[in-house]
Each structure stands twice: as C-alpha cells, then as structure tokens.
C-alpha positions in Angstrom: 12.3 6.3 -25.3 13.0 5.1 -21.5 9.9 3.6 -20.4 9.7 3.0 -16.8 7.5 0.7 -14.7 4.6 2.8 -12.9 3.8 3.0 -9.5 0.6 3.8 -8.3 0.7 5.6 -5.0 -2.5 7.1 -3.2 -2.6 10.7 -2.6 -5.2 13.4 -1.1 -5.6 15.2 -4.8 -3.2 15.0 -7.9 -1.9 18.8 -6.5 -0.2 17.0 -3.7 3.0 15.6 -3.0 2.0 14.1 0.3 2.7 10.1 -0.5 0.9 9.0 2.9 0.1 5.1 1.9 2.2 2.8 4.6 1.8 0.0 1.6 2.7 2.0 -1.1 6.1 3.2 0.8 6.8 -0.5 1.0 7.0 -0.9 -2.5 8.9 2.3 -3.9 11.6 1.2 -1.4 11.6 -2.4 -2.7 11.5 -0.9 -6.5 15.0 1.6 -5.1 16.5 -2.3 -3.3 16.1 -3.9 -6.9 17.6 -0.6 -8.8 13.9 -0.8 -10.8 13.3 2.5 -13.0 10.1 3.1 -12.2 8.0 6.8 -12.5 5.1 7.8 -9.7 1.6 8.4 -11.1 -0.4 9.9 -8.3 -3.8 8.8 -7.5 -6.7 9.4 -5.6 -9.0 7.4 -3.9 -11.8 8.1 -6.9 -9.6 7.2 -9.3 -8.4 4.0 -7.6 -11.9 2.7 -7.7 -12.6 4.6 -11.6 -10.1 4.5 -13.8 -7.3 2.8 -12.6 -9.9 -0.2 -11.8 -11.1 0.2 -15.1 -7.6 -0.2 -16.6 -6.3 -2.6 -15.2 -9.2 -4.7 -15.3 -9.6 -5.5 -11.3 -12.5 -4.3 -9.5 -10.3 -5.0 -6.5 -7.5 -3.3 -7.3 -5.3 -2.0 -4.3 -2.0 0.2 -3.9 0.2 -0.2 -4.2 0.1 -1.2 -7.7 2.2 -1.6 -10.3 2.1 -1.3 -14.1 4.9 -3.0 -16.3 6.0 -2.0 -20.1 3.9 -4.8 -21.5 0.8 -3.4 -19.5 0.2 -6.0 -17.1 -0.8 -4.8 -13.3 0.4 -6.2 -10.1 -1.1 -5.2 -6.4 -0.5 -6.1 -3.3 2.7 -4.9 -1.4 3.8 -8.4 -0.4 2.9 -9.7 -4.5 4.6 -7.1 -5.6 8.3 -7.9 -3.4 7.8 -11.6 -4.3 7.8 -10.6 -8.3 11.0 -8.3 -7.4 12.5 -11.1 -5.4 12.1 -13.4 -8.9 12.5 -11.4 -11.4 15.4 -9.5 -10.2 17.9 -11.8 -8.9 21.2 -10.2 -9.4 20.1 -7.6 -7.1 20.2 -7.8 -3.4 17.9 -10.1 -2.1 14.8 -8.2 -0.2 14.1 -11.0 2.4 18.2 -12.2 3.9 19.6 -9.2 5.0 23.0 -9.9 4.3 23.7 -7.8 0.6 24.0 -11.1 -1.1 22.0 -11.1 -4.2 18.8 -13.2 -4.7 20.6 -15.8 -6.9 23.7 -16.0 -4.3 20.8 -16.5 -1.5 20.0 -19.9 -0.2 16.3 -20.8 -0.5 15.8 -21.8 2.7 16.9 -18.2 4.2 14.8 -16.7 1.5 12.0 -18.5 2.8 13.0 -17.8 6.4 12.8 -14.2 5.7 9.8 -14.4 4.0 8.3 -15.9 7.0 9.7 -12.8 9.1 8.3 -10.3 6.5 5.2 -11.7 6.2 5.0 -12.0 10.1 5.4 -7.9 10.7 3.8 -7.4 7.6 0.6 -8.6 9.5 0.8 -7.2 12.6 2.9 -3.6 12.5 2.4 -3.3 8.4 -1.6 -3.3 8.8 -4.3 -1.0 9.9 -6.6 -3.4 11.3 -8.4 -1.7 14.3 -8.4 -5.3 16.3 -4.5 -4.3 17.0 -3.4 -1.6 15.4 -4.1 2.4 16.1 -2.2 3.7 13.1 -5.3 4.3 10.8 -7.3 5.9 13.7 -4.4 8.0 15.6 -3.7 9.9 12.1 -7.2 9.9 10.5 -7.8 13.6 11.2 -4.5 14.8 9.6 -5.5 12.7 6.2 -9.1 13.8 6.6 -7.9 17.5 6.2 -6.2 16.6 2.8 -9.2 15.4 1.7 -10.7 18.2 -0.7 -13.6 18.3 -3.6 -17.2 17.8 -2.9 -17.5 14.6 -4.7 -13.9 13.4 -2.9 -15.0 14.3 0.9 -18.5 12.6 0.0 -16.5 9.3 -0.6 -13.7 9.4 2.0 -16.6 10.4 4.6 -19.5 7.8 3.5 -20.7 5.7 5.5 -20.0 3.2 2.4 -16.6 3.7 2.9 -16.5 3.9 6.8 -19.5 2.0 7.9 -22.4 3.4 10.0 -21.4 6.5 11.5 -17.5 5.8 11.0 -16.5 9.1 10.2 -18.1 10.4 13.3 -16.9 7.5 15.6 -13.0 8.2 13.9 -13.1 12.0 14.6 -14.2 11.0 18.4 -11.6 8.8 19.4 -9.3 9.8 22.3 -5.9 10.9 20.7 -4.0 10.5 23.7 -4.5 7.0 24.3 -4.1 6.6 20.8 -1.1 7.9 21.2 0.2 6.0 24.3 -0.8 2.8 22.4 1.0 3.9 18.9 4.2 4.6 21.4 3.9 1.3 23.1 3.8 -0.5 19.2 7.1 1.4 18.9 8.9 0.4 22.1 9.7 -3.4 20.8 11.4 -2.1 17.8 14.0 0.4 19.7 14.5 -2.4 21.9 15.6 -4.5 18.9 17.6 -1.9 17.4 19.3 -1.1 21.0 20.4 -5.0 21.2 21.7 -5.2 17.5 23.2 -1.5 16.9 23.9 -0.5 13.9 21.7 -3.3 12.4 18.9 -3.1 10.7 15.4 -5.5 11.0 16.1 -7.7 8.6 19.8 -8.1 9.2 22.9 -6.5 8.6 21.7 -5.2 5.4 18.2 -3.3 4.9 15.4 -5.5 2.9 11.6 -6.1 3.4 11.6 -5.9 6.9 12.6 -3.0 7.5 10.9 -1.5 4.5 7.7 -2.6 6.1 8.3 -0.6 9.4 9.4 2.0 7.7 6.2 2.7 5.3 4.6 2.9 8.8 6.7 5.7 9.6 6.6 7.3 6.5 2.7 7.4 6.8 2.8 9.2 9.9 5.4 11.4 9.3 3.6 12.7 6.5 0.6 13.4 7.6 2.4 14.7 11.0 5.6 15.5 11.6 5.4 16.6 15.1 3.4 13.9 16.8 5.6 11.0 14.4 8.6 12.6 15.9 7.1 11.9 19.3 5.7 8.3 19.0 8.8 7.5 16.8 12.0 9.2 16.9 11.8 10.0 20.6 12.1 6.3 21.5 15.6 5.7 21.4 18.7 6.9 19.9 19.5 3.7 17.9 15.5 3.7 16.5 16.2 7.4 15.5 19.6 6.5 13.9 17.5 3.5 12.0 14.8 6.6 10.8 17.8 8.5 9.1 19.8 5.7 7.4 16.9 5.0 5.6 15.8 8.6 5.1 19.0 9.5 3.5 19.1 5.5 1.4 18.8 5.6 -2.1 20.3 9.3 -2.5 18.1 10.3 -0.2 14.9 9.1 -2.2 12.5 9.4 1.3 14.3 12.6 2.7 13.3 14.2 -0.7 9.6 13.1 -0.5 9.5 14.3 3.1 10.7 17.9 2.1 9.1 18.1 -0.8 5.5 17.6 0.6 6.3 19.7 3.8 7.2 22.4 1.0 4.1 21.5 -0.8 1.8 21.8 2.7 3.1 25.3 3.5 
C-alpha cells in the first residue's frame, strides 16, 4: 500500500472543496516544491479543536498540520517548510530561489532566505488586525460557508471572536477594506514590474512566493470577483505571477480553484 503523508487543511464542512486557509496553501505548495506524496483530509473548525487535537495530542494544534507514516504531527506553516527544507534535500531548496537543491545550497543563502520568508511571512502571511485587512475584508464570504447549528455557534461566539466580534466584523466598511487590501498589493506588482518574469524569491519559485500566494488563494476562494480586483487588476506582470503558479505543479491550484467554484454552484 502507498501511504502518503496527510495534510490537514481547514474547510467550511467536509461537503466542501473550498480550501480557504492562506497557511494551509503555504504548505500543500511546499509539499508539491519537495515532490512529497501527500493526501488532503478536510477538516473543520470543530474538528480541529475535537479530534484532530485529541490525536495528535496538542491542545494547540493549528493548520496547517501534517501527519507522517510513523504518526507523528507537525503544525505550523513555517515548522512545517523548515522539516521539508531538512529532510528533503535533493529537492529544490524552498528558501534560494535559484532551482538548486537544498544540499547544492550554501547555508548562508539558505539562511538569507529564511530571513526574507520569515519577514513576509509576518507581515503579508498574517491576519493580525494591527496591519492586516485580509481576515476582515473576506469574513462575510467565509461566514456564509459556515453551516450546522453547533458549527455557526462556534465560528460566531463571542469565545471565538471576543465581545461582540461577530457583530463588529459584519460592520466594517468593505470599501476601505478594500482600498487598504489594494494598497498591501501595490508593493508586490511593483516588485514583479522591476524583476519580470521573476518570481519573489528569485528566479525560481520557493517559500516566498508560496507565502503571497496562500494569500491569494484565500481570497480567491472565498471571492473570485473582488480577488480579481484587489489582485489581478494591479499589473500585468502580478497577474502573469497569479497564473504561473496557478498552472505549477500540473496545475495543482488551477484544479482546486475550479473544482470548488464547481462545488459552490
């Protein structure tokens, strides 16, 4: 038998195919970088905090996550490319950008891009409401996936949310939202437009770029529409970025994308 490593990725029920975790995207990319075998086991946000908690033996546990043949978990998007970094390293390296494998890599540049990673990783790669908008621009599209009585009492507590947070989320004005989720975008096009044909992390895709693009992937499933506004209207070079990496890995994201628009209709 083939066993494959798992990959626990958040979704609204187990009937959907809408993969919407930014941090879980970084991960099934990295997992496609390292030519990993690995199967997706959907879970929801009960089940994170019930059973998979209870398997794996962390309270804490976040997703991504990962489960390898001997049963051992791993969470954390950045944990989880460090492990792939070491334990694959006749693969390309996630962190130099250049195609050369991990063990042709120099440490130093590894490091380097590490650094840069872990840099974007903190600002663009989180939902922190001090800088970010993400979380809040597209909260109403993921609340509508939400379904179940015992499910919508979780994702709406005030537990979950804090005082009033559901309320306060469903207030917020969309259009600056928006004008501020555009205006995160703008340095990235800018970057592309100065180094075409490139890609974030160099001439080769890695963890960089897999980073931006789980925040992409977020938004463009929960909506299509207003992603293709704040992201692929920017600039052609961003645009031609969007669609290399939709069509990497035979086309691994593209396929996601369809599927769950299929799934929605």
């Amino acid at each position: 038998m083939n066993q494959k490593i798992k990959l626990y990725d958040l979704v609204a029920s187990l009937q959907s195919t809408c993969y919407f975790s930014p941090t879980a995207w970084k991960t099934r990319l990295g997992l496609l970088h390292k030519n990993v075998q690995f199967e997706t086991i959907p879970t929801t946000f009960l089940q994170l905090r019930g059973e998979l908690a209870q398997r794996s033996g962390c309270s804490d546990i976040t997703i991504p996550a990962i489960e390898l043949l001997d049963g051992t978990f791993i969470y954390d998007s950045f944990r989880i490319a460090e492990w792939l970094e070491t334990t694959y390293p006749d693969a390309p390296s996630l962190f130099t950008g250049d195609g050369k494998s991990s063990r042709e890599s120099q440490p130093e540049h590894v490091i380097l891009g590490k650094n840069y990673s872990r840099l974007v990783d903190l600002g663009l790669g989180a939902s922190k409401s001090e800088w970010a908008v993400w979380y809040e621009l597209f909260f109403p599209q993921q609340d509508k996936l939400i379904t179940g009585d015992e499910h919508r009492a979780y994702f709406t507590s005030d537990a979950r949310l804090g005082p009033q947070g559901y309320q306060k989320l469903l207030a917020l004005d969309r259009q600056e939202l928006t004008r501020r989720a555009k205006m995160n975008v703008q340095p990235l096009a800018q970057i592309l437009h100065e180094r075409p044909n490139e890609y974030f992390q160099g001439t080769h895709p890695g963890q960089v770029d897999y980073i931006i693009f789980g925040r992409y992937a977020y938004c463009r499933m929960l909506d299509a529409e207003l992603t293709k506004e704040i992201w692929n209207d920017q600039g052609e070079e961003l645009n031609e970025w969007i669609e290399r990496l939709c069509q990497a890995f035979d086309g691994h994201a593209q396929s996601l994308f369809d599927n769950s628009s299929t799934s929605k209709n």
